[in-house]
N, C-alpha and C positions, 0 to 999 in steps of 0.2 A: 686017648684023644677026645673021644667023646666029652667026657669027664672037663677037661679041660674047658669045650667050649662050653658045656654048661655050665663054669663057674664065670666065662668072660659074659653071659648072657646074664646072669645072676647081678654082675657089675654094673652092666648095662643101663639094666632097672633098677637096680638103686642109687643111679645119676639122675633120677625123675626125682626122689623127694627132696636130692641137692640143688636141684634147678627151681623146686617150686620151693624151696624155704631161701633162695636169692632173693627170689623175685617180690614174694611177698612179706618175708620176716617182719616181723615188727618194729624188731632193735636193730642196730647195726652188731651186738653179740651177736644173735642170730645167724646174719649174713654172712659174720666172719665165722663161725663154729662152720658153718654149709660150707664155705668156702676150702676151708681149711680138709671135711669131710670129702670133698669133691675133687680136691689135689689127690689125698690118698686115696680115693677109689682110682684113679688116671695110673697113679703109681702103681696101684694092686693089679692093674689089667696086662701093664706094664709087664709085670713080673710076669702073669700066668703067659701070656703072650711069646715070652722068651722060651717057658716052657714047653710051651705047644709049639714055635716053631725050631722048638733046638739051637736057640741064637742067646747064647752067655753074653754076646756083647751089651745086650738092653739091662743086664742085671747090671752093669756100671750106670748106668742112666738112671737107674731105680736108685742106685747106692746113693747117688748125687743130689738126688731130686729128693729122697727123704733131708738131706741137712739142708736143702733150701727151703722146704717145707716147716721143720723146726725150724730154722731162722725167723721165715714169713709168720710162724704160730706168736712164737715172741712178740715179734713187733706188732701185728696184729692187735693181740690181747694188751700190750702197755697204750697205743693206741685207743682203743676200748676204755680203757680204766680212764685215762686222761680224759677223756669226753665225757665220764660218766661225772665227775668231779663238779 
């Protein structure tokens, strides 16, 4: 258990340098790569979360939320190329 929340607190803090490459990125790559980083960190917490509290039902949320995630990375990144053009 312990174990557990020191890998949700580990998540945590590494939602800081997804929030500060939003805000400041340079490109809009950037903001989309963070963006994209900062879904699957929400997913990964997701996961351990289930773990920790013995709730299988949140791993269908995870399962889901990664193929909207690839969906949103696609569109995203053609997105990105279009503008870069």
């Amino acid at each position: 258990m312990i174990l557990l929340d020191v890998v949700l607190a580990v998540l945590a803090l590494s939602a800081l340098p997804v929030i500060w490459r939003l805000a400041v990125g340079p490109t809009d790559a950037d903001r989309a790569a963070a963006l994209d980083l900062g879904f699957f960190v929400v997913l990964a917490a997701m996961a351990v979360l289930a773990a920790r509290l013995d709730f299988p039902a949140l791993l269908d949320l995870v399962l889901t939320g990664t193929l909207v995630a690839f969906l949103a990375t696609v569109a995203l990144a053609r997105l990105v190329h279009r503008r870069s053009r």
